[in-house]
C-alpha positions in Angstrom: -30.3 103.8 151.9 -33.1 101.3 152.5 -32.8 99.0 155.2 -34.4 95.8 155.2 -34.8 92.8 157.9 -37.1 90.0 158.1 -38.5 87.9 161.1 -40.8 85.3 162.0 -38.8 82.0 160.8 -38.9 79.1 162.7 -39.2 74.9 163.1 -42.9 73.7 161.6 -43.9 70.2 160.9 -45.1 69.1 157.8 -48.3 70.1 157.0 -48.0 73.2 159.3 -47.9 77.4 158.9 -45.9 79.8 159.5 -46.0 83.4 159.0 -43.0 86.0 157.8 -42.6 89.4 158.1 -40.3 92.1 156.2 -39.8 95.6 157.2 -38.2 97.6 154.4 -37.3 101.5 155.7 -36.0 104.4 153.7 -36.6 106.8 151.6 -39.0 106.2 148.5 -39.1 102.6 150.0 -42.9 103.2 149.2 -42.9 102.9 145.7 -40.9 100.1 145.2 -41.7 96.6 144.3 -40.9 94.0 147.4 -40.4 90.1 146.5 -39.0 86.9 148.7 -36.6 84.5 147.9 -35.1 81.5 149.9 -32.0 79.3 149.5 -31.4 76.2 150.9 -28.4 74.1 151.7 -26.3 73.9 148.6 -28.6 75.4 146.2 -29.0 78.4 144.4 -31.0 81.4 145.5 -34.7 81.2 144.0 -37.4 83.3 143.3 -40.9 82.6 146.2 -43.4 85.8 144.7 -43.2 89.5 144.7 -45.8 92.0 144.6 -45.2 95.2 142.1 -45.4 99.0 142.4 -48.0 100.6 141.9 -50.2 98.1 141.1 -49.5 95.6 143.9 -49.2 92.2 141.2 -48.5 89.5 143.1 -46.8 86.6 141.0 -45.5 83.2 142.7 -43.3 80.4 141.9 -45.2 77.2 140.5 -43.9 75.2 143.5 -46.0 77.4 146.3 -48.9 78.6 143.9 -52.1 78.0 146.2 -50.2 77.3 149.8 -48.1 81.3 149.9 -49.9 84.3 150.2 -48.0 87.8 150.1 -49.5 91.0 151.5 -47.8 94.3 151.8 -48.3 97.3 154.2 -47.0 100.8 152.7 -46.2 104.0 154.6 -44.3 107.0 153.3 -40.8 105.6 154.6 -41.6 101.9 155.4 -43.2 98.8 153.9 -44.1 95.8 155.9 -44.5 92.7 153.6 -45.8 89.1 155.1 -45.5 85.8 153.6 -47.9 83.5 154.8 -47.0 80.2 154.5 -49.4 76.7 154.7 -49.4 73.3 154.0 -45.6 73.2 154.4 -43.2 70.7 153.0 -39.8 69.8 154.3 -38.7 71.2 150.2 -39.8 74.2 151.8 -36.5 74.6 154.2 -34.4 77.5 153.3 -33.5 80.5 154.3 -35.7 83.0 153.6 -34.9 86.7 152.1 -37.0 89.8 151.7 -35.3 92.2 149.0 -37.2 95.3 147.3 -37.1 96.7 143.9 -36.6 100.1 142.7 -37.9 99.0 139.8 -41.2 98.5 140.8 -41.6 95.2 138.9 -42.4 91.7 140.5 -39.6 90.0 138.8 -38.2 86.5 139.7 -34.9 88.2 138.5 -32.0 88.6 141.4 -30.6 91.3 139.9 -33.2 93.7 139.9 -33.4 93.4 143.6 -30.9 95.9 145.6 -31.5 96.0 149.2 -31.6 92.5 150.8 -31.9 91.1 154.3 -30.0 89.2 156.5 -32.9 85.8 156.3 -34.3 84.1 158.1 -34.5 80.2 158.5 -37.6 78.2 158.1 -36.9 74.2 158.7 -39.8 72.0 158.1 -39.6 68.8 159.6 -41.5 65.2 157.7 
């Protein structure tokens, strides 16, 4: 059973960064596929970027192409994976979730994601 949490939300003016962090643990948690997601207030969950397994493809949503960056850290029974977040925009509040992939793909898809995290928020203030 993977476990999955994330950390590192927070209030950030506009124009600011902020840095997340995931920590997926389990077994075979190595060779899956990691990707975030955030919701906000009355919305639908939606895709941020993943990064695949095993070739570590990173793909993004237009709207944070050039401001996110993902990175992932991989041990035998743990993956730590980091958003890195600039030039924020109060469309940026959400919260935001860390899921992983058995799959291995970096799909937008929800439904290929099977272990997700509790969230975390990440307000952005104009």
């Amino acid at each position: 059973q993977v476990q999955v949490v994330e950390s590192g939300g927070g209030l950030v003016q506009a124009g600011g960064s902020l840095t997340l962090s995931c920590t997926a643990s389990g077994r075979a948690v190595s060779s899956y596929a990691m990707g975030w997601f955030r919701q906000a207030p009355g919305k639908e969950r939606e895709f941020v970027g993943a990064i695949s397994w095993p070739a570590n493809r990173i793909t993004y949503t237009d709207s944070v192409k050039g401001r996110f960056t993902i990175f992932i850290s991989r041990t035998n029974s743990k993956n730590t994976l980091t958003l890195q977040m600039s030039s924020l925009k109060p469309e940026d509040t959400a919260v935001y979730y860390c899921a992983t992939n058995p799959f291995g793909s970096n799909s937008g898809q929800t439904t290929e994601y099977d272990a997700w995290g509790p969230g975390t928020q990440v307000t952005v203030s104009s």
